[in-house]
N, C-alpha and C positions, 0 to 999 in steps of 0.2 A: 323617202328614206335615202341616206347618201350613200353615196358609195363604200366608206369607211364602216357605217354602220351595219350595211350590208355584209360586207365580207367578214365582221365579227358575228352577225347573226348565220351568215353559212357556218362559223367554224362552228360556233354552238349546236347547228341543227346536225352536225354529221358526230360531233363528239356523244352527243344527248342519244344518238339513234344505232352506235356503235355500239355504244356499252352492254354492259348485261343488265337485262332486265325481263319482269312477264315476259314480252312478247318475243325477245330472243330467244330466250330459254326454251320456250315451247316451240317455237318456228326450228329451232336446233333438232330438236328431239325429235317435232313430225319430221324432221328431210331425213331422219335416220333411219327412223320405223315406218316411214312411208314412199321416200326420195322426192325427189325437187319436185318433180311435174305434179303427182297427187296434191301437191302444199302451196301451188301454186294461189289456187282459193284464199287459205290462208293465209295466205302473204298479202295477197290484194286488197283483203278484207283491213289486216292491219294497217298499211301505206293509206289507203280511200278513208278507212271509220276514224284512225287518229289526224286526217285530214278535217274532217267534218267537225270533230271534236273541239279544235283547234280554232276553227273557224266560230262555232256556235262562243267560245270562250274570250273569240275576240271581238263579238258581235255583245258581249254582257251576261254571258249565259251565269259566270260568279256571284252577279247582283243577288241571286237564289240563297246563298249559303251566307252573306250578309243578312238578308232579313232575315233567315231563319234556321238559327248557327246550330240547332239540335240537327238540321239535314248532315252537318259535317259529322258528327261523332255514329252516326246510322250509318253514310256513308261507309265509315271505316270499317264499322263491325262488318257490315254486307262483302267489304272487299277479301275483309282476311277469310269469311266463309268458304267465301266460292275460289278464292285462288287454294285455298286448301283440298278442294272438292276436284280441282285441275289438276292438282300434286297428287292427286290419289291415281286419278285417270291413267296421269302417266307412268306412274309408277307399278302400275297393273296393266301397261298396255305391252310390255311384250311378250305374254303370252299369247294373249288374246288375238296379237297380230301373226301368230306363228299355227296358227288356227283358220283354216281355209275357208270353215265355216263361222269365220270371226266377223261381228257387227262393229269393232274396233277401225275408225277414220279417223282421219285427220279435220278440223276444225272446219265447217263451209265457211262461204262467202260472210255471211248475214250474221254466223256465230265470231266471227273476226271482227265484226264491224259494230259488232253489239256490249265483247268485250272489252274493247278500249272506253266507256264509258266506265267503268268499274275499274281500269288498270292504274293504279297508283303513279306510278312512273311516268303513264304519259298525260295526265293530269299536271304533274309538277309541271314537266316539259313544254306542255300548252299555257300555264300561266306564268311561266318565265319567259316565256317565245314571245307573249302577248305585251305583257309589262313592262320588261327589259327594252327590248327592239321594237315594239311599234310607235311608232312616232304620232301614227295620228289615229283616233276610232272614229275614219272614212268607212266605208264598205270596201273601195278599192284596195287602203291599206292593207285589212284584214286579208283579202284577196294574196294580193301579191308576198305578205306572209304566209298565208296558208302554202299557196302553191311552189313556191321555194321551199319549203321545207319537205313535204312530197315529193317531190323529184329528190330533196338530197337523201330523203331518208329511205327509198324504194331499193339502190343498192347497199347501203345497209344490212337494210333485212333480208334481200337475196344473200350476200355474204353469208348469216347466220343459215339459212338454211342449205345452201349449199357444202355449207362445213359439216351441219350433220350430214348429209348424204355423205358428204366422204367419210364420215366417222362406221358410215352403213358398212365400211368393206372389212372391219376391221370387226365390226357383230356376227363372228362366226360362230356363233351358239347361243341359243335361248340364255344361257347362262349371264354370259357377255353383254348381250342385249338388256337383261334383267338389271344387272346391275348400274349401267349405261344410265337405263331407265330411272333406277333409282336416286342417283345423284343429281339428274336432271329435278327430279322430283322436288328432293331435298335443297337446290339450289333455290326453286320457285316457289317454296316455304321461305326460304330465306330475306326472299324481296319482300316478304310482308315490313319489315324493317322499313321501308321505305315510308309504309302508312301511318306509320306512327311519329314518324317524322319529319314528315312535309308540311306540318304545320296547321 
């Protein structure tokens, strides 16, 4: 990779990593309803599993949805399900976090890392990262893309969650929080958009 091509694949991987999408949204919402350090999991989960993603999709992992293009349209149903099933979660989580006796957390390690296999958004981002900018389908290539884009996209996703935690001081009431919750919710409906038109 040259140099030029390089510094156009970092601007992509920090532009692709800033914006809103799943994994902001929700990394936004736990730093609110849980703060940074409990979301920490979460955060590492996403940075490591859309690493791995990235990698498996620069290594041929697509060849799959070529032979057998019914996986794409199963895919999509599967994704709007369960990010709707996420939108629910969060939109009912701040009670449940205002409840001492509440089973209400934030996302582990291995749930972070398991949903970026289903997140639409970083899907797109992995086979543009892939297609667009790599130059050769070495292992080293795949490599030094994946882990450029990790490193750029780790503060990123700290940014979004330490924004919710600041948005935490300003949740001075279940009420406040509820609604908070809701929009977030409603935001992360909204990215289903995405699945429908990523092609």
């Amino acid at each position: 990779m040259t140099l030029e091509l390089f510094i156009a694949f970092s601007v992509f991987a920090f532009v692709s990593s800033i914006t809103p999408g799943p994994n902001n949204i929700m990394l936004m919402a736990s730093g609110t309803n849980f703060g940074f350090k409990k979301t920490i999991p979460h955060l590492l989960g996403v940075n490591l599993g859309f690493g791995f993603l990235l990698f498996c999709v620069g290594i041929g992992l697509m060849q799959i949805f070529d032979l057998f293009p019914i996986m794409h349209d199963v895919f999509k149903i599967f994704c709007s399900i369960y990010l709707i099933y996420l939108a629910y979660r969060i939109a009912t989580s701040a009670s449940q976090t205002k409840n001492s006796q509440s089973r209400a957390r934030p996302f582990s390690f291995i749930q972070a890392i398991l949903f970026q296999w289903i997140n639409p958004k970083g899907w797109s981002m992995a086979l543009t990262g892939i297609s667009v900018y790599s130059t050769s389908s070495s292992l080293i290539g795949v490599l030094i893309i994946t882990l450029a884009y990790t490193m750029i996209n780790l503060p990123c996703i700290c940014f979004w969650t330490m924004l919710g935690e600041q948005f935490s001081r300003f949740m001075t009431s279940n009420l406040r929080l509820r609604i908070f919750n809701y929009i977030m919710a409603t935001l992360l409906v909204l990215t289903l958009v995405q699945i429908f038109f990523m092609g």
